[in-house]
N, CA, C and O atoms as CSV, one atom per row, in Angstrom:
chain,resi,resn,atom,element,x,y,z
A,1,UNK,N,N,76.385,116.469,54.252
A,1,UNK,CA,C,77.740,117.012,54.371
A,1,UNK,C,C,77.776,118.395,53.738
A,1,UNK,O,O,76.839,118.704,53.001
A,2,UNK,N,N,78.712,119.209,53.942
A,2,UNK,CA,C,78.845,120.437,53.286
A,2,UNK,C,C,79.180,120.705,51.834
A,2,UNK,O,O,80.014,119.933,51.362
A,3,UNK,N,N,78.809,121.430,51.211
A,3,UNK,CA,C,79.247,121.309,50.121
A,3,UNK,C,C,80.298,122.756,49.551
A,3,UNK,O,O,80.199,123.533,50.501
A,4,UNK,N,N,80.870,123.178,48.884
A,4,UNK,CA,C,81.842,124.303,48.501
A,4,UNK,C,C,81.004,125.361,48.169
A,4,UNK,O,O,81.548,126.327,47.633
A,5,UNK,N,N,79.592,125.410,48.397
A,5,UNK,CA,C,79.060,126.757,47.996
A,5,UNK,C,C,78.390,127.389,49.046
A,5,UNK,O,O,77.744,128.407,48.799
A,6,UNK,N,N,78.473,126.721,50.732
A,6,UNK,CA,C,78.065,127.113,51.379
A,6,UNK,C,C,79.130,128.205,52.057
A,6,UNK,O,O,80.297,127.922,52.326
A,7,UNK,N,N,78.508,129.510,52.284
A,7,UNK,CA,C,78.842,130.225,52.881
A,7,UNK,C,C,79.064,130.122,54.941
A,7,UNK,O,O,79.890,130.589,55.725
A,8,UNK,N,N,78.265,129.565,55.032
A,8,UNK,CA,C,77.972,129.352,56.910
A,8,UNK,C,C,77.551,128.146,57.093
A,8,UNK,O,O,76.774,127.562,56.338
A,9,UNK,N,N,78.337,127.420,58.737
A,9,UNK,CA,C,78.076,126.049,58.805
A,9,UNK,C,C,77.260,126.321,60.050
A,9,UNK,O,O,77.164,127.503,60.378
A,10,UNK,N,N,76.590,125.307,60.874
A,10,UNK,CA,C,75.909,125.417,61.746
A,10,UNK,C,C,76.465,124.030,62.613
A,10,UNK,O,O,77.034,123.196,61.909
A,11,UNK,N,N,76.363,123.761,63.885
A,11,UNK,CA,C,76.611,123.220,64.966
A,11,UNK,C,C,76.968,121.823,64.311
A,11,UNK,O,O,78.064,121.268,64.233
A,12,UNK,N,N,75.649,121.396,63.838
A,12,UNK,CA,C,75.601,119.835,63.480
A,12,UNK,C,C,76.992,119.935,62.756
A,12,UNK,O,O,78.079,119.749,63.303
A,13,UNK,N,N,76.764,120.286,61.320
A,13,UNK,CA,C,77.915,120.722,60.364
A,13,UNK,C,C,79.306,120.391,61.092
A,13,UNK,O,O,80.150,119.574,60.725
A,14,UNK,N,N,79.337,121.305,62.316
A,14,UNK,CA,C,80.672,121.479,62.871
A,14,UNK,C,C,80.662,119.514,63.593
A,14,UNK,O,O,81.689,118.886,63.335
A,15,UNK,N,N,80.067,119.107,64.023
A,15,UNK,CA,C,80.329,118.053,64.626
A,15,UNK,C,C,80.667,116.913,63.748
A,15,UNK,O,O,81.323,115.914,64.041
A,16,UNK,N,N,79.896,117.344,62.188
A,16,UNK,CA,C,80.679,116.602,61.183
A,16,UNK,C,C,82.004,116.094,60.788
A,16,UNK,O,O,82.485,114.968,60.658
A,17,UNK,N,N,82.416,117.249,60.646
A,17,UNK,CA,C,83.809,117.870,60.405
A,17,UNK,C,C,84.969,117.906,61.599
A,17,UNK,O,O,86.165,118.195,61.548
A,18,UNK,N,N,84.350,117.608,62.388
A,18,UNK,CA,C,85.703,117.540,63.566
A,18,UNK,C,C,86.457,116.613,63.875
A,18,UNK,O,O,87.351,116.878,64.678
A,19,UNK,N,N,86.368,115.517,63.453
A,19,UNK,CA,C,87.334,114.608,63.547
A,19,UNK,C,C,88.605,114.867,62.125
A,19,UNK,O,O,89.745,114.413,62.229
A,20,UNK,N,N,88.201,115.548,61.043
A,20,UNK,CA,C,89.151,115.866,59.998
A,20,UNK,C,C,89.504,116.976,60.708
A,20,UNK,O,O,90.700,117.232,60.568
A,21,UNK,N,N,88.919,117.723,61.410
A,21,UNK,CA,C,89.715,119.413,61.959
A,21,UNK,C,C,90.474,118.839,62.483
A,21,UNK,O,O,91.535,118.837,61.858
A,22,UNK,N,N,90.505,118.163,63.612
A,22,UNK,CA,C,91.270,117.647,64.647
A,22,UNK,C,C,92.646,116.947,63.997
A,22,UNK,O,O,93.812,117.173,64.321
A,23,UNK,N,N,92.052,115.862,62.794
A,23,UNK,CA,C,93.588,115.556,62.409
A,23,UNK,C,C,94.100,116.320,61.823
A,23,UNK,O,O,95.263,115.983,61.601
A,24,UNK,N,N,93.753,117.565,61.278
A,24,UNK,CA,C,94.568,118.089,60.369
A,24,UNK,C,C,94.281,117.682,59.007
A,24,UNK,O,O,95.103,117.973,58.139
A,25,UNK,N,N,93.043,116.939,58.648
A,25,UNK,CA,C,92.832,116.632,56.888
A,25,UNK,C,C,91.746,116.996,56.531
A,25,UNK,O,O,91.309,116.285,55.626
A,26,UNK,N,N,90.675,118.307,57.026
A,26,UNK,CA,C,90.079,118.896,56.762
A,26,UNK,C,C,90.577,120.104,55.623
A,26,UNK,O,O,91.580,120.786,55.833
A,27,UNK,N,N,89.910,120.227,54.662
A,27,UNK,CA,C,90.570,121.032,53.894
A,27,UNK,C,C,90.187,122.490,53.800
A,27,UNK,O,O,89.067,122.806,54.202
A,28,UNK,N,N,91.047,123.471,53.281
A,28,UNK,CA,C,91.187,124.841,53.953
A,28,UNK,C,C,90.115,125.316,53.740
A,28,UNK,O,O,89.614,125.634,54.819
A,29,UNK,N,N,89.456,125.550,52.894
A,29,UNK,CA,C,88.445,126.079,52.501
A,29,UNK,C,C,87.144,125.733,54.008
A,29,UNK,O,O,86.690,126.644,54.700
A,30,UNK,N,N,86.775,124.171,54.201
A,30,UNK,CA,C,86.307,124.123,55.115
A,30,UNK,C,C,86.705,124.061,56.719
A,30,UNK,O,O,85.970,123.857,57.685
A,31,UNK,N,N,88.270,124.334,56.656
A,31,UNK,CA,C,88.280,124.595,58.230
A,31,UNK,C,C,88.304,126.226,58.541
A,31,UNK,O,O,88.410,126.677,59.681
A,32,UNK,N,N,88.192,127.012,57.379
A,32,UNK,CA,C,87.933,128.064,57.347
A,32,UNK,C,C,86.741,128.486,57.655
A,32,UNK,O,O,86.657,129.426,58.445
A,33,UNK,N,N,85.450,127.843,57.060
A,33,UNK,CA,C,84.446,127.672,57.574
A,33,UNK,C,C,84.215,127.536,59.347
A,33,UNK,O,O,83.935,128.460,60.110
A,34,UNK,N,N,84.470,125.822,59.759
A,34,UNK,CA,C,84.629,125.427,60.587
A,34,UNK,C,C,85.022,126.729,61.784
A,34,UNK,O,O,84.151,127.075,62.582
A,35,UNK,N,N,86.227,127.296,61.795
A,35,UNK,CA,C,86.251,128.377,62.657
A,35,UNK,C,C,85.761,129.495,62.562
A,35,UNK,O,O,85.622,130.152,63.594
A,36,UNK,N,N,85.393,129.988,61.409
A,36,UNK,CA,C,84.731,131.164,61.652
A,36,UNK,C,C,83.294,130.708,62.256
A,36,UNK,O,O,82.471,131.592,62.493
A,37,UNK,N,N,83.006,129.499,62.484
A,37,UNK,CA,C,81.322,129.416,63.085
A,37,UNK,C,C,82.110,129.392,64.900
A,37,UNK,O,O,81.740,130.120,65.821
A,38,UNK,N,N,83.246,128.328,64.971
A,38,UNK,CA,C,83.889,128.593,66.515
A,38,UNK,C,C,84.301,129.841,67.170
A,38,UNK,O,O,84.584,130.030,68.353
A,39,UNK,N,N,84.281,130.672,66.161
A,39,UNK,CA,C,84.772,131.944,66.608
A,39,UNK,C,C,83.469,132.638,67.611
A,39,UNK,O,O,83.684,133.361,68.584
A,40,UNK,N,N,82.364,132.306,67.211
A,40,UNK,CA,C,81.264,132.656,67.457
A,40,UNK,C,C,80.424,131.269,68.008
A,40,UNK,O,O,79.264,130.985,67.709
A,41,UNK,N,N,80.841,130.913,68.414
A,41,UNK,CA,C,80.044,129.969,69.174
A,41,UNK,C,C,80.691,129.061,70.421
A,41,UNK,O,O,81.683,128.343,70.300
A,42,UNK,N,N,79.880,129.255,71.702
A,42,UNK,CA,C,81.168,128.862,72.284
A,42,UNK,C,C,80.817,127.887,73.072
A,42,UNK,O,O,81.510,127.637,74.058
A,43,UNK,N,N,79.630,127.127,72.775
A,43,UNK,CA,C,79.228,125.718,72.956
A,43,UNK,C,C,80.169,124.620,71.631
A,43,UNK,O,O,80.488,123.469,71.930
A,44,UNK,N,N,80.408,125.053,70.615
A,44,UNK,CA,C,81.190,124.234,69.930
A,44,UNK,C,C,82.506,124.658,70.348
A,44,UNK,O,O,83.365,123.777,70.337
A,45,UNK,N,N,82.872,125.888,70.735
A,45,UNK,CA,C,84.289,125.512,71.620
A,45,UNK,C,C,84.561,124.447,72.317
A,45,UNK,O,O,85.417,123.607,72.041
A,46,UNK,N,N,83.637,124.459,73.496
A,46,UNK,CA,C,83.458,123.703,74.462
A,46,UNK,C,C,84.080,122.131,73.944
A,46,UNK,O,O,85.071,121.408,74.047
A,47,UNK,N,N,82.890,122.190,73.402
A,47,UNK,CA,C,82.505,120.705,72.598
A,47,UNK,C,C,83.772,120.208,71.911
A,47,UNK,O,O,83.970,119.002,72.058
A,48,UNK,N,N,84.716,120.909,71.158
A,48,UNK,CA,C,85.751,121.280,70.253
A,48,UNK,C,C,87.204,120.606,71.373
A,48,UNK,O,O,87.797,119.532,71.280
A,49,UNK,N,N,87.374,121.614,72.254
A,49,UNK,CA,C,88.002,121.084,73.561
A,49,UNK,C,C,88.146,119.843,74.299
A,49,UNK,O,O,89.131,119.289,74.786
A,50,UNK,N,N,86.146,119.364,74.230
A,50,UNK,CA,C,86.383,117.798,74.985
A,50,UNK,C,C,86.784,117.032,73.825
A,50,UNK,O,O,87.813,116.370,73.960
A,51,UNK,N,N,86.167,116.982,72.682
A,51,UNK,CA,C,86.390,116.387,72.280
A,51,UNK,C,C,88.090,115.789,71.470
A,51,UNK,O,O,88.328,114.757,70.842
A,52,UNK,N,N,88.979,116.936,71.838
A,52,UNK,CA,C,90.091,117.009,71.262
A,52,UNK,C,C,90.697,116.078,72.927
A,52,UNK,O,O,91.318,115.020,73.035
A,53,UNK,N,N,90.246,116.909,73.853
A,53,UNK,CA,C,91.351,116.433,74.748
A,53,UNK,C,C,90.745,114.220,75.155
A,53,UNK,O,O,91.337,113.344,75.787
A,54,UNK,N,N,89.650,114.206,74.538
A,54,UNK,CA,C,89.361,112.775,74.294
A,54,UNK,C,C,90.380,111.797,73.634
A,54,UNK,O,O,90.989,110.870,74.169
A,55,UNK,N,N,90.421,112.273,72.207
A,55,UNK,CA,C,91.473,111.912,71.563
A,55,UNK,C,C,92.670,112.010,71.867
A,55,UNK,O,O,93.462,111.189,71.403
A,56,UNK,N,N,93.064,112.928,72.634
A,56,UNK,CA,C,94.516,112.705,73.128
A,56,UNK,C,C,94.731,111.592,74.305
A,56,UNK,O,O,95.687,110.818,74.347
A,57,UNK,N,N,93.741,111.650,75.187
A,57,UNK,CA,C,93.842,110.730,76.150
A,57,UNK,C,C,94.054,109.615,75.714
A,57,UNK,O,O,95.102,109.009,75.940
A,58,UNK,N,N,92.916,109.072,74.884
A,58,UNK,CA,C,93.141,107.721,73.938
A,58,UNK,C,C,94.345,107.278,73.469
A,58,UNK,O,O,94.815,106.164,73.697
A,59,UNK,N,N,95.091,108.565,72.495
A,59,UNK,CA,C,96.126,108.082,72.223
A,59,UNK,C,C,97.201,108.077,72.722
A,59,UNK,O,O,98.259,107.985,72.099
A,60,UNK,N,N,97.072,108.180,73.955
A,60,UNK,CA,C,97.940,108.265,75.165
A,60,UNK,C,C,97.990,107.539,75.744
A,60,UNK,O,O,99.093,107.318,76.244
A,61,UNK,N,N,96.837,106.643,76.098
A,61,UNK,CA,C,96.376,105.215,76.512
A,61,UNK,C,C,96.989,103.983,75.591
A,61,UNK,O,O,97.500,102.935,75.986
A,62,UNK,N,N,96.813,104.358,74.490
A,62,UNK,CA,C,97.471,103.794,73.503
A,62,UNK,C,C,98.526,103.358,73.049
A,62,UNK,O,O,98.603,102.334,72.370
A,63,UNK,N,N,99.605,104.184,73.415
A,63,UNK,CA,C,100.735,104.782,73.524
A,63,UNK,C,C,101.380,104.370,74.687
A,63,UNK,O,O,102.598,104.459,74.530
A,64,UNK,N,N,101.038,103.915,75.900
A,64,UNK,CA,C,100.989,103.085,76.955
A,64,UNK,C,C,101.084,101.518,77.330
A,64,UNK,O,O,99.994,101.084,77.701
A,65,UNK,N,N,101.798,100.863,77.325
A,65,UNK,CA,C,101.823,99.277,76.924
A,65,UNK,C,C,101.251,99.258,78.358
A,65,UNK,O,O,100.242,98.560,78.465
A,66,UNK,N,N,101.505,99.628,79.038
A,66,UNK,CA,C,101.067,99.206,80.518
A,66,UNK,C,C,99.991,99.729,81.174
A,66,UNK,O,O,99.647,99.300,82.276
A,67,UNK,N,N,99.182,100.990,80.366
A,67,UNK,CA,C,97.778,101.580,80.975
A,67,UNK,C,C,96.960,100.336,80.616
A,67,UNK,O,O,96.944,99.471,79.741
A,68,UNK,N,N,96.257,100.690,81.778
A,68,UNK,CA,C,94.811,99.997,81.857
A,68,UNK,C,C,93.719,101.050,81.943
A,68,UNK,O,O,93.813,102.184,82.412
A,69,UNK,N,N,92.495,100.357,81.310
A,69,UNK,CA,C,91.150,101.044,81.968
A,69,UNK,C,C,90.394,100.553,83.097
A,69,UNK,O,O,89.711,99.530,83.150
A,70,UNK,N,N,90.644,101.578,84.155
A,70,UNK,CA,C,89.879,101.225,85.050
A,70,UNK,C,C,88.586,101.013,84.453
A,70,UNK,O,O,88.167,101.557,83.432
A,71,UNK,N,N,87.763,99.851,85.457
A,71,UNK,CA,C,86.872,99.216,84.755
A,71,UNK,C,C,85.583,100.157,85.028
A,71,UNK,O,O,84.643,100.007,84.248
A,72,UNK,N,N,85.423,101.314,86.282
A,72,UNK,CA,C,83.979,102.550,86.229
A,72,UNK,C,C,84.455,103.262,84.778
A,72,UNK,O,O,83.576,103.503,83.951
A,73,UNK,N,N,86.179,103.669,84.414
A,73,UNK,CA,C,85.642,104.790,83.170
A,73,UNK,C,C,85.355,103.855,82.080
A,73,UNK,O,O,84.499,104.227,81.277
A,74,UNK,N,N,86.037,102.440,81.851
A,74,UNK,CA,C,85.543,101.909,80.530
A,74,UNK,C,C,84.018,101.672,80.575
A,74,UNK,O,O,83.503,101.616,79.459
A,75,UNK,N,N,83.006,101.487,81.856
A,75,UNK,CA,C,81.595,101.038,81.601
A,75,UNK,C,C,81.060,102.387,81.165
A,75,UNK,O,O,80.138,102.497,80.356
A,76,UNK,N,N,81.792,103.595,81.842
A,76,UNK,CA,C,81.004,105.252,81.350
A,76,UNK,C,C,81.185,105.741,80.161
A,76,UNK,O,O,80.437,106.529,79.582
A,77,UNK,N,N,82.591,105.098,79.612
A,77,UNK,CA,C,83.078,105.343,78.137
A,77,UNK,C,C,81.824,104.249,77.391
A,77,UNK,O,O,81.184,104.683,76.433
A,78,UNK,N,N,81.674,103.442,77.694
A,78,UNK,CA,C,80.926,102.985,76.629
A,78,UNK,C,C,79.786,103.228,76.411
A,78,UNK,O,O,79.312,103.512,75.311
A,79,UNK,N,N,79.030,103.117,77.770
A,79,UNK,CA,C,77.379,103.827,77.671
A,79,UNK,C,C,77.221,105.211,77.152
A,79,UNK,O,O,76.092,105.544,76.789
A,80,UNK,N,N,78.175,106.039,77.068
A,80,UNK,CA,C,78.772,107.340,76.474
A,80,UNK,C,C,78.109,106.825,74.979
A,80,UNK,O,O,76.988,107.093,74.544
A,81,UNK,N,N,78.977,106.152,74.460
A,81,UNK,CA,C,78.906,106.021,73.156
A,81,UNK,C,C,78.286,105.474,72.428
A,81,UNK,O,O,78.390,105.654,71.215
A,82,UNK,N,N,76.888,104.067,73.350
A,82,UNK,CA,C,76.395,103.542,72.646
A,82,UNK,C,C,75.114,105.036,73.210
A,82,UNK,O,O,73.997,104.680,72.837
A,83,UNK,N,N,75.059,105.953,73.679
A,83,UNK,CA,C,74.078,106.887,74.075
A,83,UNK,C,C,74.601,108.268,72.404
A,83,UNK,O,O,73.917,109.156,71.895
A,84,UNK,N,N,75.516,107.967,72.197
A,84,UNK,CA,C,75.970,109.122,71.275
A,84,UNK,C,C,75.781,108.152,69.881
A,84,UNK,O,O,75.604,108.905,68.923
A,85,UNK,N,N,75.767,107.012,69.553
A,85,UNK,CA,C,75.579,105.873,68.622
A,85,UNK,C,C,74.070,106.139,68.554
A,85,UNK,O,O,73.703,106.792,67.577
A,86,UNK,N,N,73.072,105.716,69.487
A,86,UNK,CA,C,71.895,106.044,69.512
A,86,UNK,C,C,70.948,107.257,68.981
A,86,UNK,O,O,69.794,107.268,68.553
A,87,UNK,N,N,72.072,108.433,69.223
A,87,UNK,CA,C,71.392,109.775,68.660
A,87,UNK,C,C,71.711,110.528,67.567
A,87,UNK,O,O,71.580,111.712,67.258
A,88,UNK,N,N,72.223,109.415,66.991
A,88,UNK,CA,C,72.492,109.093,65.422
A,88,UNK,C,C,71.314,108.545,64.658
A,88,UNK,O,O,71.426,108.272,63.463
């Protein structure tokens, strides 16, 4: 994890930290970090983007008493994740 004396984060770093960017409980010091590496990088934009508009879907799904998952995106959502679980 990062620690308060690092000056520059790098990709991994950022993928750390993005679920606290995203809620909002990342703290200033490191979402300060955090964007100045997005500012300049625009594969973690990218990345930054899906992964935000993920979470919204979810909790939109969520938020939904009556959505369902069709059953092709829940088998792609999951092999997704036991493939992103894996490369851990």
């Amino acid at each position: 994890m990062l620690d308060g004396a690092s000056r520059e984060i790098g990709c991994s770093e950022c993928v750390e930290l993005l679920a606290d960017y995203i809620d909002g409980t990342l703290p200033r010091d490191q979402t300060e970090l955090l964007e100045w590496h997005l500012d300049g990088c625009q594969p973690c934009v990218a990345f930054v983007n899906t992964y935000r508009g993920t979470v919204d879907a979810a909790r939109r799904l969520r938020e939904s008493s009556d959505a369902k998952l069709p059953a092709e995106l829940r088998q792609k959502l999951l092999a997704f994740l036991k493939r992103s679980d894996a490369a851990r």
